[in-house]
C-alpha positions as CSV (number, residue, x, y, z in Angstrom):
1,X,122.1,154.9,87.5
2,X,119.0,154.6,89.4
3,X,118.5,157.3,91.9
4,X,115.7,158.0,94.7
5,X,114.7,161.5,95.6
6,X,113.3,160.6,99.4
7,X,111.4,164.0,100.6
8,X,109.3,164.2,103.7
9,X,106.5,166.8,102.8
10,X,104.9,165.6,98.8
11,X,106.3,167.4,96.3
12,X,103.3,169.5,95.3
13,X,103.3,171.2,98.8
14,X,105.1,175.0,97.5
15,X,107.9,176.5,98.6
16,X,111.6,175.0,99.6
17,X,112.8,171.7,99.0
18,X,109.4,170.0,98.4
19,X,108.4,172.1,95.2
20,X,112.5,172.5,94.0
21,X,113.3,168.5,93.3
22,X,110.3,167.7,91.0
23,X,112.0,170.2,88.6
24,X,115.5,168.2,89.6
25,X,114.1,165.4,88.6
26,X,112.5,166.4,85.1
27,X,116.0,167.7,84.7
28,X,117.8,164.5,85.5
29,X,115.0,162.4,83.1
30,X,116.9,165.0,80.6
31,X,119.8,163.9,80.7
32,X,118.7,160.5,80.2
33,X,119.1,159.4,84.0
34,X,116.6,157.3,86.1
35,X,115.2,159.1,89.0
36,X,112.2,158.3,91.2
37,X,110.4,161.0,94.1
38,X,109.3,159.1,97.3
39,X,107.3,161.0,100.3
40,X,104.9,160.6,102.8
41,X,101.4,161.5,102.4
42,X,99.6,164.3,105.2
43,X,97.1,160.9,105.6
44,X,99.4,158.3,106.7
45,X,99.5,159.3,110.3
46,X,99.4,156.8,113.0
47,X,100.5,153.3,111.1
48,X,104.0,152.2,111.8
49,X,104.4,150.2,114.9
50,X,107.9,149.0,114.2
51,X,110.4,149.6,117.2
52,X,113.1,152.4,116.6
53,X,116.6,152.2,117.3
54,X,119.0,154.6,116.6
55,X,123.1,153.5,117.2
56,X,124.7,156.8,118.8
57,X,122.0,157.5,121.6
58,X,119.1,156.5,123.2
59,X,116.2,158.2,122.6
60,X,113.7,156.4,124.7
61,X,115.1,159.2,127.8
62,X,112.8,161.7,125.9
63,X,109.6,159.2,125.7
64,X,106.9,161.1,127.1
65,X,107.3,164.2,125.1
66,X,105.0,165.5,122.9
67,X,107.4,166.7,120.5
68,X,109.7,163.4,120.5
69,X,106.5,161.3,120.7
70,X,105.1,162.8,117.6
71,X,108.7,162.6,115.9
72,X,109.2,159.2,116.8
73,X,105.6,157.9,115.2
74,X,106.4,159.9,112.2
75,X,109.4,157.7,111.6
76,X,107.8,154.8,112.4
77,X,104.7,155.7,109.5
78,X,107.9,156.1,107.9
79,X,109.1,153.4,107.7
80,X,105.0,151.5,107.2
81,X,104.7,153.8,104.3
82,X,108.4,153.0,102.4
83,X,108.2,148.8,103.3
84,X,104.5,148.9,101.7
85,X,105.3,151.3,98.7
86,X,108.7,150.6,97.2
87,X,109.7,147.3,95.9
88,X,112.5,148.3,93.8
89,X,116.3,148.4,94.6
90,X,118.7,151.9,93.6
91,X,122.1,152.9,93.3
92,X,122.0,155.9,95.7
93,X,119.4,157.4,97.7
94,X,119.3,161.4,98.0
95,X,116.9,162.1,101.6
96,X,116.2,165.5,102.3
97,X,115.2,165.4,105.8
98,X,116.5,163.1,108.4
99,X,113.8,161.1,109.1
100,X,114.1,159.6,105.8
101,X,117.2,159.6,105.3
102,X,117.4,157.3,108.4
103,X,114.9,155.0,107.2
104,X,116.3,155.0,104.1
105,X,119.7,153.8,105.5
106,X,117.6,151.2,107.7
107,X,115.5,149.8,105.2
108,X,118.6,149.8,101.9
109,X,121.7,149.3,104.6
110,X,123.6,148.6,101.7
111,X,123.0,151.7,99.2
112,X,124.8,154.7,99.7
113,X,122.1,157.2,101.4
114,X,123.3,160.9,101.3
115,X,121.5,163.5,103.0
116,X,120.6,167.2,102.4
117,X,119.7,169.4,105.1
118,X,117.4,172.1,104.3
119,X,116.3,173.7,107.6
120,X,116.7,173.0,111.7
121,X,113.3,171.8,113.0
122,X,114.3,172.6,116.8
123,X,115.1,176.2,115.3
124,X,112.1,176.2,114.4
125,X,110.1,175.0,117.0
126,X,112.1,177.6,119.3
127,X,111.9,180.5,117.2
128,X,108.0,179.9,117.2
129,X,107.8,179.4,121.2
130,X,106.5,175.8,120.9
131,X,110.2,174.7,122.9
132,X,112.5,176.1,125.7
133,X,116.1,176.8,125.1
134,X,117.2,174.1,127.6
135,X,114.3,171.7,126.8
136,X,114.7,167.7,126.0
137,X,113.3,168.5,122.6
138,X,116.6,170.5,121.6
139,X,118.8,167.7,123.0
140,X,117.0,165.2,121.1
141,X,116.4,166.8,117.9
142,X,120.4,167.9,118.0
143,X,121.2,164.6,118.4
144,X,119.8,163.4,115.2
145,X,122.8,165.4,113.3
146,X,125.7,162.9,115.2
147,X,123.3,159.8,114.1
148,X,123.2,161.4,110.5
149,X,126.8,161.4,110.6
150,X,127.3,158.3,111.8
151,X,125.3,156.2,109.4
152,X,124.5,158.3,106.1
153,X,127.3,158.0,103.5
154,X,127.3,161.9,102.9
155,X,125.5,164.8,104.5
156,X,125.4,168.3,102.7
157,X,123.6,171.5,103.3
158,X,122.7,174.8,101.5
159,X,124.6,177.9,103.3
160,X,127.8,178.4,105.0
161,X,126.1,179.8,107.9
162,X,123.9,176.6,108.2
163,X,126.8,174.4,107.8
164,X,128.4,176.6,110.6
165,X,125.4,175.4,113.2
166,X,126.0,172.2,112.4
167,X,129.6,171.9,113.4
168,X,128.2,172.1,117.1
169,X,126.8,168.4,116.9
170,X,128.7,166.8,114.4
171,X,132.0,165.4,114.7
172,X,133.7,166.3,111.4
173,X,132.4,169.3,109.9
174,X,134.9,169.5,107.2
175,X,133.3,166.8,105.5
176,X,129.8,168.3,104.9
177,X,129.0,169.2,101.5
178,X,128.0,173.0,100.7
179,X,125.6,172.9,97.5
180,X,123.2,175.9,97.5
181,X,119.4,175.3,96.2
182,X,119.0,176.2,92.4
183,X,115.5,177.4,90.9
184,X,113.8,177.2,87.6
185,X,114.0,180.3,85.6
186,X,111.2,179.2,83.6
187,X,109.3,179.9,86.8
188,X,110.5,183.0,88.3
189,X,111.1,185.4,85.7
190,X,109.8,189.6,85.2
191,X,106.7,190.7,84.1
192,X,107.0,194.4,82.9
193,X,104.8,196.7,85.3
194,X,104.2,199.9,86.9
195,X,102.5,200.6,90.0
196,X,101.5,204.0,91.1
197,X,101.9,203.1,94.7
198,X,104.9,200.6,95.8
199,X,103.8,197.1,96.3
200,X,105.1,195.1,99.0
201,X,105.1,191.2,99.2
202,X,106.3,188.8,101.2
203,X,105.4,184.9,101.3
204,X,105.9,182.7,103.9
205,X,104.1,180.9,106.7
206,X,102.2,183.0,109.5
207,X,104.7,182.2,112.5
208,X,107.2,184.0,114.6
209,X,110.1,183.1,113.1
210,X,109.3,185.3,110.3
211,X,109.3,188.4,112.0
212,X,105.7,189.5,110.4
213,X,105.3,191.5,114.3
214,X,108.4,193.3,113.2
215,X,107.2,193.7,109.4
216,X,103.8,195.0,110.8
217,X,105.1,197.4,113.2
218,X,107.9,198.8,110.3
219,X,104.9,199.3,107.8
220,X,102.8,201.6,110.7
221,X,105.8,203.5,111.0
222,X,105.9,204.2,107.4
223,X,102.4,204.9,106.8
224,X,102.4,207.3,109.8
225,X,105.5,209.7,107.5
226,X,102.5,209.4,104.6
227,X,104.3,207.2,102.3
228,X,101.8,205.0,100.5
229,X,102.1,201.6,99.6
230,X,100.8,198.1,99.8
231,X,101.3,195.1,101.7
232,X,100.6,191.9,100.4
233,X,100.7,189.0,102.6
234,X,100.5,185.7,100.8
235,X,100.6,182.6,103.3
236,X,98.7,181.1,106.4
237,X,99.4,179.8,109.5
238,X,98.2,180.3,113.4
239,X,99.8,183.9,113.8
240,X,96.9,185.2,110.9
241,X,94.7,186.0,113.9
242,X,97.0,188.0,116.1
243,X,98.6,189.6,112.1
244,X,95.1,191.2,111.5
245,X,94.7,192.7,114.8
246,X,97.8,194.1,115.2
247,X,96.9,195.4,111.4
248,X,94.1,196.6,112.5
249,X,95.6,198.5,115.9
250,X,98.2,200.3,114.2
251,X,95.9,201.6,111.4
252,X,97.3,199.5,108.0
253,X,94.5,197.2,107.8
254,X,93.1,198.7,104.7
255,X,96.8,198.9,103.3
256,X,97.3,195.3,104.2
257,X,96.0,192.0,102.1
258,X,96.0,189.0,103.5
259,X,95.4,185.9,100.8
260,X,95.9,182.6,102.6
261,X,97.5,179.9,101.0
262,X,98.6,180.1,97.7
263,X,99.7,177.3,95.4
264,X,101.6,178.9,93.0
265,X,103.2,182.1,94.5
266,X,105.7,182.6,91.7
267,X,102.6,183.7,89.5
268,X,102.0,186.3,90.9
269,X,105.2,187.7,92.7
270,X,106.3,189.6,89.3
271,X,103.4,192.0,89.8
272,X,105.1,193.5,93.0
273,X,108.3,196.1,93.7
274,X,109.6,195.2,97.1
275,X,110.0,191.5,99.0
276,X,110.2,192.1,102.3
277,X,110.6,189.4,104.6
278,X,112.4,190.2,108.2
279,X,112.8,186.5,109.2
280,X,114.5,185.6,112.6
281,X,116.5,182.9,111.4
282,X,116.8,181.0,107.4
283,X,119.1,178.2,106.4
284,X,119.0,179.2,103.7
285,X,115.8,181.8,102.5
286,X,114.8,180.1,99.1
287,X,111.5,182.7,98.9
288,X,114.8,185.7,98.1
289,X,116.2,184.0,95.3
290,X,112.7,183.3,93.8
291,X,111.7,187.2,94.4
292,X,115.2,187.9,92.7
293,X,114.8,186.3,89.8
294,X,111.5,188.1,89.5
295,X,113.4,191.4,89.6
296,X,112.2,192.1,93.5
297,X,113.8,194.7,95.4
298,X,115.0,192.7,98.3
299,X,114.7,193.6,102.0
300,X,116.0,191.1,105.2
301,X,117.0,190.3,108.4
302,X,120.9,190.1,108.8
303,X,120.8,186.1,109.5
304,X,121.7,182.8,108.2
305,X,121.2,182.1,104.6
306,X,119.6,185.5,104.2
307,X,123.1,187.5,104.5
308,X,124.7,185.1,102.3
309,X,122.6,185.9,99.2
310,X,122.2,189.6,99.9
311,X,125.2,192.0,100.2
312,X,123.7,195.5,101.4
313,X,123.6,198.3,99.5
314,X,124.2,196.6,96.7
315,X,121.7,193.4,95.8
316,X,119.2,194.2,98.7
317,X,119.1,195.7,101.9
318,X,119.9,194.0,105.4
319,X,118.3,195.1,108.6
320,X,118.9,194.1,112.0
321,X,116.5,191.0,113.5
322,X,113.5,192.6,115.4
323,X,114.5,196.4,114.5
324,X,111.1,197.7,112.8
325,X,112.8,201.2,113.2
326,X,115.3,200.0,110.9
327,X,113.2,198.0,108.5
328,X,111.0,201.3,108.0
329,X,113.9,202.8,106.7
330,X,114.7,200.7,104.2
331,X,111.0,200.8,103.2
332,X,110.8,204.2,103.3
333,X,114.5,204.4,100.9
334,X,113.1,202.1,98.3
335,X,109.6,203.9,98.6
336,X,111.2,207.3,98.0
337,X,113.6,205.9,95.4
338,X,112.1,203.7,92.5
339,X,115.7,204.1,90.4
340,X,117.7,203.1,93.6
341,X,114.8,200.2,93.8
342,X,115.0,198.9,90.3
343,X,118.6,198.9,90.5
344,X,118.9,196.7,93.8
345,X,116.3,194.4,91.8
346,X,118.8,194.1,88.7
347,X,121.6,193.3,90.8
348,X,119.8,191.1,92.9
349,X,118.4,189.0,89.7
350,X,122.0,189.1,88.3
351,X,123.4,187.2,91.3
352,X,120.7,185.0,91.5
353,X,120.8,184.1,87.8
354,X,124.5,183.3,88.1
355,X,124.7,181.5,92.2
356,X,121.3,179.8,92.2
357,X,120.3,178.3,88.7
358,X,119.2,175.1,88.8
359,X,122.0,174.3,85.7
360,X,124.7,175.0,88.7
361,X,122.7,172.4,91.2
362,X,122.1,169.8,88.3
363,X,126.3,169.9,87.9
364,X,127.0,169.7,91.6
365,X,124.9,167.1,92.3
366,X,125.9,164.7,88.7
367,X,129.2,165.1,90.2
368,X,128.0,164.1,93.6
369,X,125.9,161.4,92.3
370,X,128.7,159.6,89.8
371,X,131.0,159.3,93.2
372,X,128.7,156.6,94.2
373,X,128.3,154.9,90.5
374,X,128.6,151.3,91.2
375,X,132.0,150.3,89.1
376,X,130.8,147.5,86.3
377,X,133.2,144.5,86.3
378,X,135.8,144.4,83.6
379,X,134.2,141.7,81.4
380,X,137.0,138.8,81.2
381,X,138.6,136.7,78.7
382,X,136.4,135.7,75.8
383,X,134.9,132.7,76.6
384,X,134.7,133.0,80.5
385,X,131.9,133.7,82.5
């Protein structure tokens, strides 16, 4: 069976979906199957020219846009890129974002083209003030989930609670597949340590939608009750700025490391105590699982994907979105408490070793996968053709 892995970002880009299938796929070569990783690179930018159509709405009422415009052109380099780079043929094409799973579908109408959705751009984009609430870009983005529906095969997801915001624009819910994201052990895994003073991390991009304002302000409340510790802050984006003054106002600039981009994170994630990330919104939260796995106390936001892998008091602790009162406190308890820490962390690794291996994603998806194995024909009488 001859499978395509169609991603948006390359898969050397860290983090999420873009860094987990390249493992899928050395897993899959394994087990003996054929399996092939298509993206687009960051240079093709402004080469497709091909018209877009899409069959459940029309989405030249949003020309004009920035947002749509940019969208729009991204398909269509889409599209340039995959007519000019693959020449073979497949039995089943996996797309993990919609623009390519809809050029996928446009370009092999014939081969089953399943779909897994990872994230909500138009979350995003709102949770990071770049959209209004009531803005075309919503309306046009939402829209892509009916024309998913309507002409991929299968589309699944990776959290209840994502699956949940999906039911708003879709017209069968019911039939989306649930099938969480699995990591490597071999990659996330302890490193026996101590640290005199707690060591914070978190990793993600520098945006508003991870709550770093709310992380910040949590960390000056604790430093100002004279617990030490240290906050490491591996990641970039356009909030670094605005990160390091507000650092630097409420006096945890010195107690605060800022590295930038990081290619591999996971190296150096064991070396820490507590992951602390107080997003506003996760499908899913992929970075929790990875610190679980490396025996991480866990700290987040009450949200999404987040709340689904971490069940307070017990694996983690849960804090209210945008409540750095709250998030100080459960700083301060796993600060104070290295035993009550440690044995968060345990827990946390246990249920991450059991719901998000990759051995439980390889299963779901063979199983997924041999639904669509073309039938062979009976061969016939000896003799016939």
């Amino acid at each position: 069976m001859r499978i395509l892995q169609a991603l948006f970002f390359p898969p050397e880009q860290p983090g999420g979906v873009s860094s987990m299938v390249p493992y899928i796929q050395e897993r899959f070569h394994k087990k003996g199957w054929d399996m092939e990783l298509f993206s687009l690179p960051k240079r093709v930018r402004g080469k497709g020219t091909e018209e877009v159509e899409f069959h459940t709405f029309e989405w030249r009422k949003y020309a004009g846009n920035p947002i749509v415009d940019k969208y729009i052109q991204t398909y269509k380099d889409y599209v340039w890129w995959t007519k000019l780079r693959l020449k073979s043929s497949f039995d089943l094409i996996h797309a993990h974002h919609p623009i390519a799973g809809l050029v996928m579908k446009q370009l092999y109408p014939d081969t089953p083209v399943m779909i897994t959705i990872h994230s909500s751009y138009e979350r995003e984009l709102l949770l990071n003030g770049k959209i209004r609430e009531d803005g075309p870009e919503i309306e046009f983005l939402t829209s892509l989930y009916g024309e998913l529906e309507d002409r991929l095969n299968q589309i699944v997801t990776v959290s209840n609670s994502f699956k949940g915001y999906l039911a708003d624009y879709v017209q069968d819910a019911e039939k989306i597949g649930l099938i969480p994201n699995g990591f490597d052990q071999r990659r996330f895994r302890p490193i026996p340590h101590e640290n005199e003073v707690a060591q914070l991390i978190t990793v993600c991009r520098l945006v508003p939608a991870k709550g770093l304002d709310t992380l910040l302000e949590a960390c000056s409340i604790v430093k100002r009750k004279g617990l030490p510790f240290v906050l490491h802050l591996i990641g970039d984006g356009p909030m670094r700025p605005e990160l390091e003054q507000m650092a630097i106002e409420r006096g945890i600039y010195h107690d605060t490391i800022f590295y930038g981009y990081m290619l591999h994170p996971e190296e150096f994630m064991p070396f820490f105590d507590i992951f602390v990330l107080p997003s506003r919104a996760e499908a899913f939260g992929s970075v929790f699982a990875e610190a679980a796995l490396c025996l991480l106390a866990l700290v987040g936001t009450d949200v999404g994907g987040i709340a689904e892998q971490i069940e307070d008091g017990r694996n983690g602790l849960l804090v209210p979105v945008g409540n750095a009162q709250a998030l100080a406190a459960a700083l301060e308890k796993l600060i104070l408490d290295p035993d009550y820490r440690y044995g968060l962390a345990r827990s946390a690794r246990e249920k991450a070793k059991k719901s998000y291996s990759m051995n439980r994603v390889i299963q779901q998806l063979s199983k997924v996968y041999l639904d669509y194995k073309k039938e062979e024909p009976e061969p016939g009488p000896e003799g016939e053709a």
